[in-house]
N, C-alpha and C positions, 0 to 999 in steps of 0.2 A: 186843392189837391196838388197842385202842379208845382207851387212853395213846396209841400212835401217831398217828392219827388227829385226835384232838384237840391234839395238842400242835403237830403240822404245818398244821393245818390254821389254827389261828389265828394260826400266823405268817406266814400266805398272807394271811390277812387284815389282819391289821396291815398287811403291807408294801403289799398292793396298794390297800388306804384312806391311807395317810400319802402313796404317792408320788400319786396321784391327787388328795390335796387340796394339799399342797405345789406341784405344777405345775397347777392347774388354770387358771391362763392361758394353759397351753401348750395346752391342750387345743382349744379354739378355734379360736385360730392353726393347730393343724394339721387339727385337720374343716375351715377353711377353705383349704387349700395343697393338702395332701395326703390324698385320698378312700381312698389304697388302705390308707396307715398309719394312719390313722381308722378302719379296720376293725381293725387292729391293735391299738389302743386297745380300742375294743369285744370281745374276743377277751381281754381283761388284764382288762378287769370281769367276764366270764364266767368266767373262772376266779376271779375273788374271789367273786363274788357262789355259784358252786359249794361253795366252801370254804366260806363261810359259813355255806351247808346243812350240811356234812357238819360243822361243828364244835356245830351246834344239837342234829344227832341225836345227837353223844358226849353230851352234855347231856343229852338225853330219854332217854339209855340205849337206843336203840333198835340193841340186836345184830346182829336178822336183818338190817335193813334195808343197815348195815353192812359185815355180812360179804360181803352176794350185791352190792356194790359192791366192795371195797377185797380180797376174798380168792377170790373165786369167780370170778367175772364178768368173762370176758374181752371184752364187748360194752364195758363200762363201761372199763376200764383199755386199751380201746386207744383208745377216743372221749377219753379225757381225753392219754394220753403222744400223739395225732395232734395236738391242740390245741396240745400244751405244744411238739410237736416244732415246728410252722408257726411258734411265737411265738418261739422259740430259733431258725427259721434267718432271721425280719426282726432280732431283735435281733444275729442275728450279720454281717449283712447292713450294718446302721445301723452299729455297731463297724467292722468292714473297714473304711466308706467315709467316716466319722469325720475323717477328715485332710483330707478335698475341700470341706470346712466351713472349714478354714483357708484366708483370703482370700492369704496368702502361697503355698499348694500350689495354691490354684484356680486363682490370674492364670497360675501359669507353666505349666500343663497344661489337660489335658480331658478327659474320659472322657464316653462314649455318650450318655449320659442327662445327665450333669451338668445340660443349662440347661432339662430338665423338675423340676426339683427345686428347693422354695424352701431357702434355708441356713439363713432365721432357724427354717423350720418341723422340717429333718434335725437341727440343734445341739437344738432344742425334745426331742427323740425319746429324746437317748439318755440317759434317767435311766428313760424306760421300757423301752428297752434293756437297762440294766442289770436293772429287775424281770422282763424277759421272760428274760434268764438265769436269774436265781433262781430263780425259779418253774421253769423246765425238770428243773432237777435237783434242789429238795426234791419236785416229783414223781414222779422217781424215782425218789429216796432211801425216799421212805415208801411204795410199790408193792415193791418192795424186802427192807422191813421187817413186808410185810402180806401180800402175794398170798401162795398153795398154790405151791411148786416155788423160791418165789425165796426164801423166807425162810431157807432154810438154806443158800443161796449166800454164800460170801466179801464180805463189803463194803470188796473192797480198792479200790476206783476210790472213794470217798465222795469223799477230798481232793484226787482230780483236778479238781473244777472251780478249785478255791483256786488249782491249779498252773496252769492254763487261762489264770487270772483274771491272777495275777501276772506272768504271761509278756508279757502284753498290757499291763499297766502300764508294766512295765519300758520297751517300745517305743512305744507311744503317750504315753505320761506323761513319763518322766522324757527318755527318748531324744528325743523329739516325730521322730522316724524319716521323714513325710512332710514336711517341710521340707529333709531334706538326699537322700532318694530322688529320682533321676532316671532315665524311660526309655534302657533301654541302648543300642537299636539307634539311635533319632533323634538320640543323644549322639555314638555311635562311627562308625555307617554311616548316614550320613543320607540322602544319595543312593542308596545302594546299597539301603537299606530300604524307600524307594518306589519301586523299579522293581519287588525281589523279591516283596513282596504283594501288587503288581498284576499283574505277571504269573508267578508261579510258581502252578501248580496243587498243591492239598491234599498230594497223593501226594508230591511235590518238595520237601516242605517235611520230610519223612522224610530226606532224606538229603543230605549234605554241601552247601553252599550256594557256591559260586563267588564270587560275591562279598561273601559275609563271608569272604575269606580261606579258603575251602574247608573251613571246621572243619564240623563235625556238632555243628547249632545247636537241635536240635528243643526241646529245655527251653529254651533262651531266648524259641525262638519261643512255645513253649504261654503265657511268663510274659509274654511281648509282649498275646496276645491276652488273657489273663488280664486282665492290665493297663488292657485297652480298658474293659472292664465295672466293675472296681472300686479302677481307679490302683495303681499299684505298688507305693506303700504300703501297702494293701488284701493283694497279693498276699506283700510280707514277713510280715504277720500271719499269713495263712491258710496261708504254706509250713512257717510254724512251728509251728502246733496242728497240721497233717496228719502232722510229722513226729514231736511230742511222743506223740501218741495211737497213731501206728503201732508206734512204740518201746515205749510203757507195756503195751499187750495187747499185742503178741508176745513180751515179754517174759516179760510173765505167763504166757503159756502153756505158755514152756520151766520157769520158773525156781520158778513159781508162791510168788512173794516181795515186796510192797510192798516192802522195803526196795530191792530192784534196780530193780524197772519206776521208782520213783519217784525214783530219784535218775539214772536212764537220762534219762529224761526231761527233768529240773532242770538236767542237763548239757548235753544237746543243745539245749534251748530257751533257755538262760541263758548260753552262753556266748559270749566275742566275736569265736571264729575266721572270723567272715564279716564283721565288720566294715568289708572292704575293699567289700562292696555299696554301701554308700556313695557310695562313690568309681567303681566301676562296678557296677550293679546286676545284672549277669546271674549274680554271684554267689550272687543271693536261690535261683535253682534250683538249688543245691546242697544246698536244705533237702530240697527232692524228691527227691533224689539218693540223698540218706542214706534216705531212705525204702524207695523199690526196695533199698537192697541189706539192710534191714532184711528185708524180703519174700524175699529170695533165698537169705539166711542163715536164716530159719525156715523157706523151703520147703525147702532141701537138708538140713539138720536131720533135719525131720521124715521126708523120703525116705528118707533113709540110715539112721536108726535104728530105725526097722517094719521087722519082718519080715514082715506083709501088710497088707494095705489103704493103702495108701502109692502107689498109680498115679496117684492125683487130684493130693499133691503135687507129682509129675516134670510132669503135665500141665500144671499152673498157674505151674511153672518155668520152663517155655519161654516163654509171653504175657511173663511179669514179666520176663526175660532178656531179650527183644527190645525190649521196649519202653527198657530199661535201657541197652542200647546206641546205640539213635538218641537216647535224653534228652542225653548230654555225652559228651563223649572222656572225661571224666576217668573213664569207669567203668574204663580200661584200668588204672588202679591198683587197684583191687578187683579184677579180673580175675586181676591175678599176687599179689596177696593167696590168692584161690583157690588157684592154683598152689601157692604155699609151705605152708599148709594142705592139699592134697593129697597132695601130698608126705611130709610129716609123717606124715602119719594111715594112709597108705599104708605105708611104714616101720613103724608103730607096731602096727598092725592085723598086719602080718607075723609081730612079734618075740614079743606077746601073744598069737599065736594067735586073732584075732577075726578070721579070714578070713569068716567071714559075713557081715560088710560092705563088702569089698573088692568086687564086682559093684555094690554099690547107687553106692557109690564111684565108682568106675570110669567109671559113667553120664554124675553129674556131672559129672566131669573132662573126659568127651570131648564133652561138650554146652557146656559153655564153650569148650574151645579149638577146637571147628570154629564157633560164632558168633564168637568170636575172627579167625579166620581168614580168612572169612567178610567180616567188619568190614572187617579190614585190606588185601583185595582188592576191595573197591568204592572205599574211602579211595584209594588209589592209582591209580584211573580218575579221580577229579579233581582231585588234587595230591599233592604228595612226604609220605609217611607222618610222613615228618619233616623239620618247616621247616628253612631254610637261612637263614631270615630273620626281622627284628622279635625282638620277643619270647621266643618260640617256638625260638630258631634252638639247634639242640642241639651236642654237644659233638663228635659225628662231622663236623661240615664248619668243624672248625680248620683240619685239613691238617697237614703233616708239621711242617709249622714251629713250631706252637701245639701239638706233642705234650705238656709240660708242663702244658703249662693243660687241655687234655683228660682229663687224668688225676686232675688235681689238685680239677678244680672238681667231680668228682659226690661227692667226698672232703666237701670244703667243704659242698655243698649238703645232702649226706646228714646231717652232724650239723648243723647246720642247720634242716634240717623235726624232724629230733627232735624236738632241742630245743623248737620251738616246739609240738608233740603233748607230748609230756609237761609242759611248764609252762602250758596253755590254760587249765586252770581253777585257775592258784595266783595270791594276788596279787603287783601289778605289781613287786615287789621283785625277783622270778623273773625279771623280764625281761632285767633289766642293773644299772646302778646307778643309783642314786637321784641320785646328783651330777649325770649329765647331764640329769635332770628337773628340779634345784632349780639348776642355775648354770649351763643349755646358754650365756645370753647372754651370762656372764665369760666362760666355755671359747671359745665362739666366737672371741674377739680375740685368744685365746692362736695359738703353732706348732703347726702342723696336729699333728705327734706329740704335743704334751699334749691335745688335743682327741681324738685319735685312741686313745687310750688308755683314754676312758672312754665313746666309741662302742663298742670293741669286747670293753669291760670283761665282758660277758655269755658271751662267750666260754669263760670258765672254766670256767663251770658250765653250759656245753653239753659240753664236755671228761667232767666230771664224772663228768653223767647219761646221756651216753653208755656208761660203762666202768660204773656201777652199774646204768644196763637188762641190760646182756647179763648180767653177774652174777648179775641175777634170772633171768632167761629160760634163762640153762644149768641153774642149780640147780632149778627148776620141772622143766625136759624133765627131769631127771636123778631127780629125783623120781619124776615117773610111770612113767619105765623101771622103777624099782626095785620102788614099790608093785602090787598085783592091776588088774587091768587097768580102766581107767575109774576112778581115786579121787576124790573130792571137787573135787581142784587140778582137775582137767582143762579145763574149758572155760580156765583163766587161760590156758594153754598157748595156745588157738587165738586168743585174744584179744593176748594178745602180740606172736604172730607177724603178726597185722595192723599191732602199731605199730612190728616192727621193716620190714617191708615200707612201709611210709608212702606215698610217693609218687614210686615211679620213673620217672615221665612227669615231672615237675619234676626231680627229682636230674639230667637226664641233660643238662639245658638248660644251655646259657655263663652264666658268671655276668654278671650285672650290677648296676648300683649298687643298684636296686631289694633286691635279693638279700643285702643287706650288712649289714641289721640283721632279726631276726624278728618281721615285722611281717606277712608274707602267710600267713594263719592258711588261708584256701580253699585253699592248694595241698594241705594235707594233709587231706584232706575224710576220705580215708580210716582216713588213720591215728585222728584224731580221735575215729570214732568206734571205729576200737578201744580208745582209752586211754579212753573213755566207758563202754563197756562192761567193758574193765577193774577199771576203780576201783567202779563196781557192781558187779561181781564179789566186788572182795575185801570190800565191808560187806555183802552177801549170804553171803560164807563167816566172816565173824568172828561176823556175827549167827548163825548154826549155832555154835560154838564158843565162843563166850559162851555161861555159864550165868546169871549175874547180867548180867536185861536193862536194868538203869538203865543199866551202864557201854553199853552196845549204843545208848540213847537218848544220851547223852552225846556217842558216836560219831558218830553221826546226824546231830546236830545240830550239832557241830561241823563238819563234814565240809559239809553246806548253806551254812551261814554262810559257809565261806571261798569257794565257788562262787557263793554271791551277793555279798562284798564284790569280788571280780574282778571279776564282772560291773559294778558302778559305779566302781569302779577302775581297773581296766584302760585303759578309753578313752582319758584324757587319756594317759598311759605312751607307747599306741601313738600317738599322735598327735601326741605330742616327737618320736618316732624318723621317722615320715613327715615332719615338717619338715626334721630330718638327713638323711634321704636324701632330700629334696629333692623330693617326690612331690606339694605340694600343691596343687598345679596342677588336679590330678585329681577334687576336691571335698575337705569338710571332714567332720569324723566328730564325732558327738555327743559331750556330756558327760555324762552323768545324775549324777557326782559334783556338777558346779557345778550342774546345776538345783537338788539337795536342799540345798546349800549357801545358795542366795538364795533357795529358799523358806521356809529355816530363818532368811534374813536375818542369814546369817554370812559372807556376801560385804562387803566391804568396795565402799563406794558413793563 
């Protein structure tokens, strides 16, 4: 214990003497700007000056004193994780609102407090920012490594801050994310958004909105107000640590495997199927989205597979369902995800004889389809379930005339989102060809058919991975039929079935030109995250079946790497194909490839 102790404790000290002599001009500047992060300061020396002690007494060898701090003493370990927590939520706080310091994000917006806050003393803050992180979880880390009860606990979250930390690079760093983030409603419904938050009462903000178009806006709206307090950009950061962290523990709880929760995690927070927030930001609540059905997927889980104590479950199923359903329409594709997963299990539970679960089953099933129902009978007191118009306008009001195109386009659409769910996290080679990124401006002056040839060059290998997913997904079901009931494969089976289900609320829309290249990665929110869970699935089950774990690190690692080279890749890829279709009107979408490139000073000047 006392190695621990001293080993953490003087790297508290180091860090918090280096960054406090390194900034001590900032210090100044902000006792005189800011009184409240000035205490915040003071709060960063207390915890150094603490450490200090505790690295003196490793030194005087003083055990007892020690122990009845760092392994006893819960008086002591919550006074110090309550300090550490206060300084981790100003540092996360400074972080979020990091972007409103950019005189380019400030002039074109505002948030609440903005003009009580000096910029030069907020930019001053966040290098104590970054020590007010650190310090949060090597305090952790080493209570952890010391207390009675925790020491023998798993220390699989260690390198979740590392993942925390790089998520928020990637977007604040390389993306600079609040520069091209824009308020959704003030963009889309400007008039319409100040009548509705002046006059709609709380309650009416739950349910479909008239003049946004009658959709069910409630997640836009929560990120509206979110937005007021810490800009939008703010709100893209914190949708994505809320949805990485939800993912990481509940996964751990089913799977109990770093290698899944952490790469569950590295997927959903690093990849670029939102990208189109950008260009309209109401996409950022799709991170929340994934969230809830994160929450819905562990609480039915866990419901269905207790044979007692399992009421709390079903209870806390229903808050998280309803709430799930006033956040977006788009839960109706998780919904008949549900559905085909019922189904299934329903059948399978049959043929195996696990009717013991078929009641807990059951539950579910009809708890969803009467909120379903439910949903769809209020939706239609304030507009047609399904538009006729915009966007939105689906493939039932062709009319007899446009029977072909009815038919044809949820064909088209469907392999389509596939495609775009299974290649999200491969790089941008996956998307189509490389010619129309390296010669769009010769192809351009060519006949629309040779142009048109390497637009829809991508095509083939949507062809492809369509006829090699089902190939997988029959021989898995065909699998489990065969094997004792519940084998190792199993959950790939339920996972699957979410990415062959993808997104039937888009499949069923007219096409349009938007629709012509795979660039709209939010329509398949769903799918996403089953090809997310997927693919953590299967290095969760190789890592079982590997015996020699270097090949399993090897795996690992390579497997990261290409998730993060997409990640910086990817962007410019899609962002050829938004100028092909024509879309840029809409806003412009980061680079993080060219920022590393011209900080590497390998941009040609």
């Amino acid at each position: 214990m006392t190695k621990y102790i001293r080993w953490f404790s003087l790297a508290i000290v180091l860090e918090v003497g280096l960054t406090f002599s390194l900034r001590w001009d900032s210090v100044a500047l902000i006792q005189k700007s800011s009184p409240f992060f000035f205490c915040f300061l003071v709060l960063l020396g207390v915890i150094g000056a603490a450490f200090l002690a505790f690295f003196l007494l490793t030194l005087l060898k003083a055990q007892q004193a020690l122990a009845a701090i760092f392994e006893k003493s819960r008086a002591w370990m919550g006074a110090l994780l309550a300090i550490a927590s206060f300084v981790l939520l100003c540092s996360a706080f400074l972080f979020l609102t990091a972007d409103f310091m950019n005189h380019m994000v400030y002039n074109r917006f505002a948030i609440l407090w903005i003009d009580y806050v000096d910029h030069e003393a907020h930019a001053a803050l966040l290098p104590f920012a970054l020590l007010g992180y650190a310090l949060f979880w090597e305090i952790l880390a080493l209570f952890s490594f010391t207390k009675e009860g925790w020491r023998e606990k798993p220390k699989f979250w260690l390198g979740l801050p590392f993942l925390l930390a790089g998520n928020f690079f990637l977007r604040y760093v390389l993306e600079q994310s609040g520069t091209y983030l824009e308020p959704y409603f003030f963009k889309i419904y400007s008039n319409e958004a100040a009548y509705v938050f002046s006059h709609y009462r709380w309650w009416q903000l739950l349910l479909p909105v008239k003049e946004f178009g009658g959709y069910w806006f409630f997640g836009n709206i929560l990120i509206h107000f979110l937005g007021k307090l810490i800009g939008i950009a703010g709100v893209w950061y914190l949708s994505q640590i809320v949805l990485m962290l939800t993912a990481f523990f509940l996964s751990w709880k089913v799977f109990r495997s770093p290698y899944f929760s952490y790469f569950l995690a590295l997927c959903l927070g690093f990849g670029t199927h939102f990208y189109n927030a950008f260009q309209y930001s109401s996409v950022v609540s799709l991170y929340l989205l994934q969230a809830l059905f994160c929450l819905l997927l562990y609480l039915s889980y866990e419901f269905i597979r207790r044979e007692e104590h399992n009421r709390g479950y079903f209870l806390a199923l229903i808050p998280t369902l309803l709430l799930t359903t006033v956040f977006y329409e788009g839960w109706l594709d998780f919904f008949a995800a549900v559905w085909a997963i019922s189904i299934f299990l329903f059948i399978y539970f049959h043929v195996k004889r696990q009717t013991r679960y078929t009641r807990r089953l059951l539950s579910v099933f009809v708890l969803f389809t009467v909120t379903a129902a439910v949903y769809i009978l209020i939706k239609l007191t304030y507009t047609d379930f399904a538009h006729a118009t915009g966007e939105s306008r689906v493939i039932f009001s062709y009319g007899a005339y446009f029977i072909w195109r009815a038919l044809e386009d949820p064909v088209s659409n469907y392999i389509t989102q596939l495609f775009v769910t299974l290649t999200n996290f491969l790089p941008p080679a996956f998307l189509g060809t490389n010619a129309l990124y390296h010669y769009s401006g010769f192809l351009q002056q060519q006949k629309p058919l040779f142009m048109d040839h390497y637009v829809y060059f991508w095509r083939y290998g949507a062809g492809i991975l369509f006829t090699l997913f089902y190939l997988l997904l029959i021989k898995v079901v065909k699998k489990i039929f065969r094997d004792d009931p519940f084998p190792s494969i199993f959950p790939l089976v339920i996972f699957l079935i979410m990415v062959a289900v993808d997104s039937p609320t888009h499949t069923i829309i007219q096409f349009f030109q938007m629709k012509a290249l795979p660039v709209l990665g939010y329509y398949n929110h769903q799918g996403i995250l089953g090809v997310s869970l997927a693919f953590s699935f299967l290095i969760y089950y190789l890592n079982e079946k590997i015996a020699d774990k270097r090949w399993m690190y090897l795996i690992f690692s390579l497997a990261v790497i290409v998730v993060l080279v997409s990640a910086i890749r990817r962007p410019i890829y899609l962002w050829k194909m938004i100028e092909v279709a024509g879309l840029t009107s809409q806003g412009a979408f980061p680079n993080p490839y060219f920022f590393i490139l011209d900080w590497l000073k390998l941009l040609p000047h």
